[in-house]
N, C-alpha and C positions, 0 to 999 in steps of 0.2 A: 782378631775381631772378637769383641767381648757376648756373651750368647746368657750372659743370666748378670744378675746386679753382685754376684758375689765376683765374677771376678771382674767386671768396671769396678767393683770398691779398691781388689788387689791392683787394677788399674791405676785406681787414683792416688793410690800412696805410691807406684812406684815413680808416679811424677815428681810427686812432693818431695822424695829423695832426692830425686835428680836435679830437683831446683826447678822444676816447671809448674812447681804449684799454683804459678798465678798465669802463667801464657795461655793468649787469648785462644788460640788456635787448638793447642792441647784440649782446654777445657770443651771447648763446643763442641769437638768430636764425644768426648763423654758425654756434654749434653744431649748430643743426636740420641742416645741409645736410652737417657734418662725419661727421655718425652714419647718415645716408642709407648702406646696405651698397655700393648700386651706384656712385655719382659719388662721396663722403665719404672722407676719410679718417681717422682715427680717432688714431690718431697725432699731426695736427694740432690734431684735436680735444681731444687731452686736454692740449695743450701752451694751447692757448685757456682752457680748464677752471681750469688751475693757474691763472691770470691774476686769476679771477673772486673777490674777496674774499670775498665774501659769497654765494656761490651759492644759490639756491631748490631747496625741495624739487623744483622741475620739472624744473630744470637738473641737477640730481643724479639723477632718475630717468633722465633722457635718456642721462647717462651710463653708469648702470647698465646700464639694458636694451641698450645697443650693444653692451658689453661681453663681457654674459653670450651675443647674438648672435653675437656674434666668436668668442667662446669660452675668454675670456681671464677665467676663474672669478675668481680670484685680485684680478682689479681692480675687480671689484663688491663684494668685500669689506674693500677699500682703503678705496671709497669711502662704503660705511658705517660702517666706523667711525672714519671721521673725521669721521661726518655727526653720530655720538652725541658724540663727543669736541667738538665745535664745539656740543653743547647744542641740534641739530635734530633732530627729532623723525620718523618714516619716515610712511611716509601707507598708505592701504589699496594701492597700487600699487608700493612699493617692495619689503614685504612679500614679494608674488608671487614677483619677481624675486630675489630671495635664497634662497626657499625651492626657486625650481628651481634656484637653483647651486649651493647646495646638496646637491641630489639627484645635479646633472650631475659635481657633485664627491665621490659617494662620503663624503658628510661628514655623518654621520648626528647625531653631538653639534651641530655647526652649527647642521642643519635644526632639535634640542629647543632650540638656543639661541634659533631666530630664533622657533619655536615660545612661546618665556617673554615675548621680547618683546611677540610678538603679542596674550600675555593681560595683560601690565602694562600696555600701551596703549592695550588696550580695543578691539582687533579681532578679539578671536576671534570676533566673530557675525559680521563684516563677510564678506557672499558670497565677495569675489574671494580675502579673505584665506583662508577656512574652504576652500574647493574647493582651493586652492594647497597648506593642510594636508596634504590628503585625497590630493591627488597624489604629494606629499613621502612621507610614510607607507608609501603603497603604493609607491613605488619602492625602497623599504629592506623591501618584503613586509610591514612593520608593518600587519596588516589590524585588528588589535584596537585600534589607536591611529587607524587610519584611520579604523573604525566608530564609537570614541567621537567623536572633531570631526565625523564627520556626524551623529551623535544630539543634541550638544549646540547645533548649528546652529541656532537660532529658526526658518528655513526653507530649503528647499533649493529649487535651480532643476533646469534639467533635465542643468546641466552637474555638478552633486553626484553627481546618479545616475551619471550616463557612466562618471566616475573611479571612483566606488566600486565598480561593476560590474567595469570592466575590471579593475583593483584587485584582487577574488577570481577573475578570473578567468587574470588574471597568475600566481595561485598555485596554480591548480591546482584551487579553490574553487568548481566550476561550480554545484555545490546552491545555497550563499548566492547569487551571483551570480543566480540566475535567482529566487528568490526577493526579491533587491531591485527588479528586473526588473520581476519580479509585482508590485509594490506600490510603484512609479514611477506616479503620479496622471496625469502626462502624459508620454508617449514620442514624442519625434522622433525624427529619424534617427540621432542619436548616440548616443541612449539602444536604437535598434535594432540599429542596426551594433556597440556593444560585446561584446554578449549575444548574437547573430550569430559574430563575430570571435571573441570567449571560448569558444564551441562548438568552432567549428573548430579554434581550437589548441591546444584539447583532446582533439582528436582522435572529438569526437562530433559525425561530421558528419552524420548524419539526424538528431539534434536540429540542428544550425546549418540545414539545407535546412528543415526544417518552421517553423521560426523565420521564414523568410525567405518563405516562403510566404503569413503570417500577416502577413506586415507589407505584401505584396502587396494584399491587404485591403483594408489601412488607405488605401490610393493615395499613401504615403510613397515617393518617388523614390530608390530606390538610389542611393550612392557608389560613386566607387573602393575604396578600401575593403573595403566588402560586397559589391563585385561578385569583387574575387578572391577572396574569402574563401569565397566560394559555387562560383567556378570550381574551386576546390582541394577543396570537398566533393563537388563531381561526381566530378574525378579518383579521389578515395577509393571512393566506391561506383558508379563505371564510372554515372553517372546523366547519358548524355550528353545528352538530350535539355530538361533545365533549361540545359545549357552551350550548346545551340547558340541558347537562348530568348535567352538573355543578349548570346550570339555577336549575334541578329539586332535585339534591340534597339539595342543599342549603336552598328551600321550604321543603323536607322531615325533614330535621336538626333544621328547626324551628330557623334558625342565622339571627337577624338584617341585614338587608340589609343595610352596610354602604355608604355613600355618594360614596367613592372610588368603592365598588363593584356595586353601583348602576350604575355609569356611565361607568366602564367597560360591565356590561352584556349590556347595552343600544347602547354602541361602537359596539360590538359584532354585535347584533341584525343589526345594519344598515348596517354594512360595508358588512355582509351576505345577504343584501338583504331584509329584513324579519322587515321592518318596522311597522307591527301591535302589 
């Protein structure tokens, strides 16, 4: 197994001697290592890519998703439609991947494009497809387009709820929000933390603290996330002694104190007064 790009390169020629310079299978295990963010280079990798006659849908996903990682929008869209143009078909995982580059691209015709496909294909019900809709949507504020692919969904999970929540909550929409909230069948953390987080940056932070309170309750274990979101509704109504709860948790739980939670509990601290 290759552990640095120098030796996948002695890797790739000792293919090429061998005569596997062009086998699908050889090549994509290279690719795996190419698309890696840390060791990988990507660059190489697409130069291996072009190689591949006949690429699989997997080898193509691989490519995608590095891509849209990288942040190089523009070549996930290369690469699909050259995938349509070669008469291959996208799978419920490519979908995803396009509809967020999509979004990351400001390319709102795109995302109804990739949206047309989704229903000619026959995966508008597919989860991972429908929740990717529901994201896409609402990062263009499309809340009425976002609601209809979650109504039209056969079933949602608990990651449906999250996006659609945060979704109206993004816009400003804390009523619906806390009403899909209310009638979320099962709430984990992500479905608490949104409708948490959508209080707060709504600026309605004794709802986001009584929220938080509630989910206390439940014995559902706080995020990062929810824990700043909670610390910043302390600072707002000076409630320092949920902040210091938080503060002494967090010391009990033995968690890295991240830059982000460092300078909420420090926000906390001042705006309460309690500058030592």
């Amino acid at each position: 197994k290759c552990k640095n790009m120098k030796q996948l390169k002695q890797s790739h020629a000792q293919l090429i001697t061998c005569g596997l310079g062009t086998n699908s299978f050889a090549l994509s295990r290279l690719l795996d290592f190419c698309s890696d963010p840390l060791h990988g280079s990507l660059s190489y990798g697409w130069k291996i890519f072009e190689q591949i006659e006949q690429p699989t849908i997997c080898i193509c996903n691989t490519m995608i998703k590095s891509f849209l990682l990288k942040g190089e929008l523009l070549k996930t869209i290369q690469i699909y439609t050259q995938m349509m143009k070669n008469g291959m078909h996208p799978d419920n995982y490519t979908l995803p991947y396009l509809l967020k580059a999509s979004a990351m691209m400001q390319n709102f015709h795109l995302g109804e494009l990739i949206h047309g496909h989704s229903l000619k294909l026959g995966f508008l019900f597919d989860i991972f497809v429908g929740n990717a809709l529901i994201a896409m949507y609402s990062a263009f504020d499309n809340m009425v387009a976002a609601g209809c692919v979650f109504d039209e969904m056969p079933w949602q999970n608990v990651m449906s709820w999250t996006v659609l929540i945060s979704g109206y909550a993004k816009v400003g929409d804390v009523d619906s929000a806390r009403l899909n909230f209310d009638d979320a069948p099962v709430k984990d953390r992500g479905v608490w933390g949104s409708m948490i987080c959508g209080y707060v940056k709504n600026n309605c932070f004794k709802e986001g603290l009584q929220l938080f309170r509630l989910m206390q309750l439940t014995g559902i274990e706080p995020d990062e996330a929810i824990f700043v979101s909670i610390l910043c509704g302390c600072a707002h109504l000076g409630a320092m002694d949920i902040g210091i709860w938080i503060h002494k948790y967090l010391e009990r739980s033995k968690l890295e104190l991240s830059l982000r939670l460092g300078t909420a509990l420090i926000d906390m601290y001042a705006r309460c007064g309690c500058l030592d």
